[in-house]
C-alpha angles and dihedrals in degrees: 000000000000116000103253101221089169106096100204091043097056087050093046083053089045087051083054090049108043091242090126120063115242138185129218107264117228117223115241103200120181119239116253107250126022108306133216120299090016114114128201111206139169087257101046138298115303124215127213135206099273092028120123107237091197083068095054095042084055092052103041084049087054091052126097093204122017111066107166143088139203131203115199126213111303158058116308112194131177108262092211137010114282141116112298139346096243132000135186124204137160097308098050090053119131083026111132106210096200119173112215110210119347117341133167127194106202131180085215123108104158087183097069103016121119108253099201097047128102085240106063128182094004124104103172134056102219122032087198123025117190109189137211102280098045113125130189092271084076109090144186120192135182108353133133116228122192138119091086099144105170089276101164123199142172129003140210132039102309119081130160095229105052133031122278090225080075126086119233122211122196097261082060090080098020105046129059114054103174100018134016124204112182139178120323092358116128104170127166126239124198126180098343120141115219107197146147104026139144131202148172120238098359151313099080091175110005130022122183121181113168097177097213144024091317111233092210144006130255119229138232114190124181088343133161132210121180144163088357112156137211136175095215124009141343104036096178093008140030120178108178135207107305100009135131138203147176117207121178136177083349117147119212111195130170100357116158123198127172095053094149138007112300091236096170081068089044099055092037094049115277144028123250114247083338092181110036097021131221133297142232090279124025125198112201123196121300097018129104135212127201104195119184133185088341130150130217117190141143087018119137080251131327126254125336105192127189090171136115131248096000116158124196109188125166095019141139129214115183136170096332094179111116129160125264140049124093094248099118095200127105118277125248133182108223125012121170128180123024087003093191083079112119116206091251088068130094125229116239117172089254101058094048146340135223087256099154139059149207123217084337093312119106120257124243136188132233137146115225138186120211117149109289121121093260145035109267130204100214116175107208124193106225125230113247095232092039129070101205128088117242146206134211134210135226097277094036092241101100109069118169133174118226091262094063104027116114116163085232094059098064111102100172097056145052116237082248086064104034096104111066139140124247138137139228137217 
């Protein structure tokens, strides 16, 4: 038998064969009509503390006019086991989700939970399902979704909250905790904090599985996404194989990935990053990430992309070494490429390739030491008559080659904002 090296498709071969353990999955079926708590006017449906979203999202897709819904102040829970909270698919598409006042999504349901299981108090995989048909028309916008524990339901290719046509892989059920993007789904997220999810194998806090070349990119805007957990990869942040997305203005703070063995790489021949880990966002080949005016600090390290064609302009990396996780190598804040490269390394065109840009200019490694408490990994987007690699400070005015940079030499940033991409030409 062939050696399977695609991870989803070896879980998707371990789903076949039982080799997962999955739970029955609950319907969640909407109400005919429009239920209690749920409001139509002449704005939109509005949804009420004790009212069922899902209900308002179904009768804002059957009508003709009126295509958005509002979520008033409070805590929205699931109301029985299943797959997700709340999920969009074709039908739901054009639809704006907007909270007015303070709402949180959560997993979490402690009066039905299992207590014994891993998974208390959750009772859905996924807060937040976007389906195959969703375009960028379809919005979400200021919410706060946490409570994703690992709960696992359903299996196979049937699921009530996505159409049967459309096949399901493993990380389907597993991946996602607080948002699930899936096949040809390309929504767009505004405002919304992500915080405070777990997940196995990977995608504590986003998962975004396009299944094929993606048509378009999803997009991420001033957004958070903080203490999100994962036992593998993509604690903040999982783009997986043939995805694409857009973040901008976005902050990651506190994510955590590598908590176990990454036992999925082990069994399909190989661990993920076995020795430095994982970061708060995680490209994996064939995917591509835009990310725009976006900070990455207090993550147990920063951003590790396989992809292909990604650009980071305008962004700050700054002291990605958090605690936690079992890799036992150093942490960094940004690899590209073949991201198993250590510094000591030398690039050679087979191990990896210069793939990725800033502001138009590729990107190249290099550590540097230059005073502050702890080593950096700074890529640095050379200028095209110097030879040296240089940073940039807060306000862009300060630019100074590694020969002359000294943190405390830096008048127009902070030390929080010495590190940012920018090129020159």
């Amino acid at each position: 038998m062939p050696r399977v090296t695609d991870r989803r498709a070896f879980l998707q071969l371990a789903l076949a064969a039982g080799a997962l353990p999955i739970r029955g999955y609950a319907w969640q079926g909407a109400a005919a009509g429009t239920p209690a708590n749920v409001r139509s006017e002449t704005d939109g449906y509005h949804v009420y503390p004790g009212g069922k979203i899902q209900d308002a999202l179904d009768a804002a897709a059957r009508d003709s006019a009126k295509k958005t819904v509002f979520v008033h102040a409070g805590t929205y829970r699931p109301s029985a086991r299943g797959q997700a909270l709340i999920w969009f698919n074709a039908r739901h598409d054009g639809i704006t989700l907007e909270a007015l006042g303070e709402v949180v999504l959560t997993a979490a349901s402690p009066e039905i939970a299992d207590k014994l299981a891993p998974s208390y108090p959750a009772v859905v995989n996924h807060v937040v399902y976007f389906g195959d048909g969703v375009s960028p028309k379809t919005v979400m916008r200021g919410f706060t979704i946490t409570g994703a524990r690992n709960f696992t339901s359903g299996s196979g290719e049937k699921s009530p909250i996505d159409s049967d046509d459309i096949r399901k892989t493993a990380f389907f059920y597993t991946d996602g905790g607080g948002i699930k993007i899936y096949a040809r789904s390309y929504p767009t997220i505004e405002q919304v904090e992500v915080y405070d999810n777990y997940t196995s194998p990977c995608g504590g806090g986003v998962s975004v599985e396009h299944l094929v070349e993606p048509r378009q990119s999803v997009v991420f805007r001033n957004c958070i996404f903080r203490r999100n957990r994962t036992q593998t990869t993509g604690a903040g942040f999982d783009l997986l194989h043939f995805s694409k997305a857009t973040l901008d203005n976005c902050l990651f703070t506190g994510n955590v990935a590598n908590l176990g063995v990454d036992v999925v790489g082990i069994l399909a021949g190989g661990e993920f990053h076995p020795e430095n880990g994982s970061g708060a966002m995680t490209v994996l080949p064939g995917a591509q990430a835009t990310v725009r005016r976006c900070t990455f600090t207090g993550n147990r390290n920063g951003v590790d992309d396989a992809g292909s064609g990604s650009s980071y302009v305008d962004s700050i990396f700054w002291q990605n070494t958090a605690k936690g996780g079992i890799s036992p190598g150093r942490r960094y804040e940004i690899v590209h490429g073949d991201a198993t490269r250590t510094p000591e390394q030398p690039r050679t065109p087979e191990r990896s390739a210069d793939r990725h840009v800033v502001d138009g200019e590729p990107l190249r490694p290099a550590w540097h030491r230059h005073g502050h408490p702890r080593p950096h990994f700074v890529v640095d987007a050379f200028r095209r008559d110097h030879a040296r690699p240089h940073l940039t400070g807060r306000r862009f005015d300060d630019a100074l080659s590694f020969d002359d940079h000294d943190d405390s030499r830096n008048p127009a940033g902070s030390r929080r904002a010495a590190l940012r991409f920018r090129a020159y030409g």
